[in-house]
N, C-alpha and C positions, 0 to 999 in steps of 0.2 A: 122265308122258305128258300133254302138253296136254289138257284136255276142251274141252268142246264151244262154250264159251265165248270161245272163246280161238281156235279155227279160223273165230268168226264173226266177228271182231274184223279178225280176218286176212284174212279176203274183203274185208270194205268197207274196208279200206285197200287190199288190190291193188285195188280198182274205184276207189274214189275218185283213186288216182293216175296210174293207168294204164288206164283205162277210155277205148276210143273212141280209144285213138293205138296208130298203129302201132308196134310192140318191134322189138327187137333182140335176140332168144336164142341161148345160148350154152349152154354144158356145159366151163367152165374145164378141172371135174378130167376129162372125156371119157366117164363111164358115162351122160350121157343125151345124146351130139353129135346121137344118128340122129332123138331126139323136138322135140329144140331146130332141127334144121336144118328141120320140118315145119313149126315154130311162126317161125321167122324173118320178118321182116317183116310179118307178121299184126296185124290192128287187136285187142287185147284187145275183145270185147264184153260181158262180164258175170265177175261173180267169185261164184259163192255156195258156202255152207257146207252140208250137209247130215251131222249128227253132227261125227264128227270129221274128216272127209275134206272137199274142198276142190276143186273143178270149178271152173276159169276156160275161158270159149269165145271162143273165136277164129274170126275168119273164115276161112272156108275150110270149115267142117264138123268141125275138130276141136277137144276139149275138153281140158287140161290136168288129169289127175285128181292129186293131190298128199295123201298120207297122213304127217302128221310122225313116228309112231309115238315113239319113246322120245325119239330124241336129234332131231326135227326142228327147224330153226329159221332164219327169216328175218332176215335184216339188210337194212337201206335207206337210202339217202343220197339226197342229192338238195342242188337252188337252194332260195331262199327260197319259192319257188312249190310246193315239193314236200312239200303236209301232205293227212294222209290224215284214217283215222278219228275224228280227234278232236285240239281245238286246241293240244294240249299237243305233238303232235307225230310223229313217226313211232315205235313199237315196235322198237327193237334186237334183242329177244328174244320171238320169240312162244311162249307157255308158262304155266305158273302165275305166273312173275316178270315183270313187264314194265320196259325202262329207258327213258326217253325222254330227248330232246337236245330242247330249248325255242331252241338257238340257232340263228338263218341262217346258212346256210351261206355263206363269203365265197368270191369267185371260182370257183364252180363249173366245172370244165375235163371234166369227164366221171368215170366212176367210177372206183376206185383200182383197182390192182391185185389179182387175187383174193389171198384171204388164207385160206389153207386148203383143205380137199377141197369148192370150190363147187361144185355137182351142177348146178344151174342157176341162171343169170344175165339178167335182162330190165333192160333201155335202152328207157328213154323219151329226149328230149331234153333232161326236168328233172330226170331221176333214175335210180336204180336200183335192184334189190332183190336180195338173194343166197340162194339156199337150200344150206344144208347136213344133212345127216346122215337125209332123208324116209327110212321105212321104203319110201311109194311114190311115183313121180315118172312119169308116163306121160302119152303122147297118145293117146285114144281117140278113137272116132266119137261122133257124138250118140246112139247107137244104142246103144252098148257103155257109155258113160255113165248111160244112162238103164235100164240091166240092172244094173250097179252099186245105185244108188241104189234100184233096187225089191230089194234083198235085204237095205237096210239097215230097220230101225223106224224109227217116228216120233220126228220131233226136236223135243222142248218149246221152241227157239229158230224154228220154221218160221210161215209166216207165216199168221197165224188163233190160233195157240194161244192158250191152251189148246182153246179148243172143238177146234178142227182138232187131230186126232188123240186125244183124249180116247176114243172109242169104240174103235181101234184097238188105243191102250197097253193099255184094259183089259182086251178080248181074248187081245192074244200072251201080257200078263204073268198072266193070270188062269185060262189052259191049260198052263201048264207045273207040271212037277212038282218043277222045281228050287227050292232056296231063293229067295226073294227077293232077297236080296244077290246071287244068279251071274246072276240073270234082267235086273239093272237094270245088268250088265254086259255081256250079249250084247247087241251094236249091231245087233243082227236083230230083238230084242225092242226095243228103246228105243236112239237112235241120240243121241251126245257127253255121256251119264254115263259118268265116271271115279271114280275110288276114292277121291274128295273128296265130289264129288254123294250117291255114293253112300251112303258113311257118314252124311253129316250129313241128308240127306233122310230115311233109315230113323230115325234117332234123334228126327227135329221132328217125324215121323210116328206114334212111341212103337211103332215095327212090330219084331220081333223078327226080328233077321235071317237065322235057319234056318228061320224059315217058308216054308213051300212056297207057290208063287206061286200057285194055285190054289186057299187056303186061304184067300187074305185076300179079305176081302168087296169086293165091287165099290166101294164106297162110298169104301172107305179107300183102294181104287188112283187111284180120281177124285181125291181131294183130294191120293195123293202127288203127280199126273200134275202138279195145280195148282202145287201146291209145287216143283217141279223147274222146271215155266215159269219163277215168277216168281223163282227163285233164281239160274234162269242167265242170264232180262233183267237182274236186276240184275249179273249177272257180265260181261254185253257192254258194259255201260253204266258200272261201274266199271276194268274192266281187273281186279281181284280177286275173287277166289269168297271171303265174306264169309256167314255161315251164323246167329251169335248173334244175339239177339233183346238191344238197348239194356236191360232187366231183367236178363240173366243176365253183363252183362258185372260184373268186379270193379273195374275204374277206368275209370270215365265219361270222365277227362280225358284218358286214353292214347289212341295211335290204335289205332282196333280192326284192322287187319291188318298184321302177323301174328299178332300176340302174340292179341289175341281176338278172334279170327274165326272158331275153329272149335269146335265142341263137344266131338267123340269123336276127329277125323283126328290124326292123331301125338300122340296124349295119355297113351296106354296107362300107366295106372298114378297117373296125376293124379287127382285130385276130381272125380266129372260136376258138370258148373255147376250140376246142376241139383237133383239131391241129394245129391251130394256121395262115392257109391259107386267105387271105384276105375275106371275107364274099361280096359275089356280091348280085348286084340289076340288073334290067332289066325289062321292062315294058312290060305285057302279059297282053292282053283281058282287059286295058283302069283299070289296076290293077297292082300296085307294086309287083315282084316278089324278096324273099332273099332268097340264100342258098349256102352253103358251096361248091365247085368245087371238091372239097378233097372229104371230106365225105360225098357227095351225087353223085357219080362219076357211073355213071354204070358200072356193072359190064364187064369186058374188055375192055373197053373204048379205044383206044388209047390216 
């Protein structure tokens, strides 16, 4: 599933490309015609992110709420005029993997043909963008938007952080009785950590992750709060969730993602980089858990 990284990536490219023009929406495969026919002809006015959910508003008063869950995923075409978040190009795949095309499009005639079960379709004059396979795809009101987003937690990607929301995270996540690992996954409690964020943040943390979220000292949820900021800017900002510290990588000259970018995520049974103890998995709340035994050891443990 996309984190949260990766759904903001995907705002300011639908803004940057289609922000301020009137669309053209559709519903190819027919399960969203009744939301698409609402939003037809509508000026895109803003796209943001909040966790892993995805609010584009339209004029008129209604908002586009868009959740990729497992299998969601964007594709975009477009003229040479058609670059969004960043100069390399448009995102084919929005997700953990991104592809990009660096080339102009020649002759641009309008968008292809749909290719598969497209749920939703948006036409600008320079482009296009295709969604398939969202868990959710809906038009709400500004109103039912704005009830949405207060039932989600604070997002280490919103704007102010870390201070903005720092008092919040430490509250929800420091009243619950849950482990830490299910707490930094309820997007009630903290909104666009995934089972990536997850793992590697508890581990750079050195936080044990059956401890109970109300156990860990205020102090240490400050600095994870920190630490998830700057780990998912740098996640917006590369297109990669990249987690290793330049010391613990094994070959300097390799690129560090995939192969070293992560500490504990898919490693189970490798070396921890860090002292070298096998890296364990174990299955928590119908979700993969990784982390060091060593270095995330509570403190006195026997």
């Amino acid at each position: 599933m996309p984190e949260g990284h990766s759904v903001h990536r995907l705002a300011r490219q639908l803004e940057d490309v289609f922000a301020g023009q009137p669309l053209r929406v559709s519903s190819p495969q027919g399960r969203f015609a009744a939301g698409a026919a609402l939003l037809d002809g509508r000026e895109l006015l803003s796209a943001r992110a909040h966790g892993k959910q995805l609010f584009a508003r339209f004029d008129g008063g209604n908002v586009l709420r868009i959740h990729l869950g497992l299998y969601g995923a964007f594709s975009f075409g477009g003229d040479e005029t058609f670059r969004g978040a960043s100069s390399i190009g448009a995102p084919r795949r929005i997700g953990e993997r991104e592809a990009y095309d660096d080339g102009a499009s020649a002759g641009y005639d309008g968008p292809p043909a749909p290719v598969g079960q497209v749920r939703a379709r948006l036409v600008s004059v320079h482009g296009w963008a295709d969604l398939r396979g969202p868990s959710a795809c809906e038009v709400l009101t500004e109103a039912e938007a704005d009830a949405v987003r207060a039932r989600l937690g604070p997002d280490p990607l919103a704007p102010g952080a870390p201070a903005a929301g720092r008092d919040d995270f430490i509250r929800r996540i420091g009243s619950t009785s849950t482990t830490i690992a299910v707490a930094l996954m309820n997007q009630s409690l903290i909104a666009g950590v995934g089972n990536i964020y997850r793992a590697e943040s508890l581990f750079r943390a050195g936080l044990d992750p059956w401890t109970r979220g109300r156990d860990v000292p205020a102090a240490q949820l400050s600095a994870l709060w920190e630490d998830l900021c700057s780990l998912m800017a740098d996640g917006v900002r590369d297109g990669h969730i990249i987690t290793t510290r330049p010391a613990h990588r094994s070959d300097r000259q390799a690129p560090v993602w995939p192969e070293h970018a992560y500490y504990t995520y898919q490693r189970q049974g490798l070396a921890c980089l860090v002292c070298t103890t096998p890296i364990r998995l174990a299955d928590l709340a119908a979700r993969k858990l990784y982390w060091c035994p060593a270095c995330q050891a509570t403190p006195g443990a026997a």
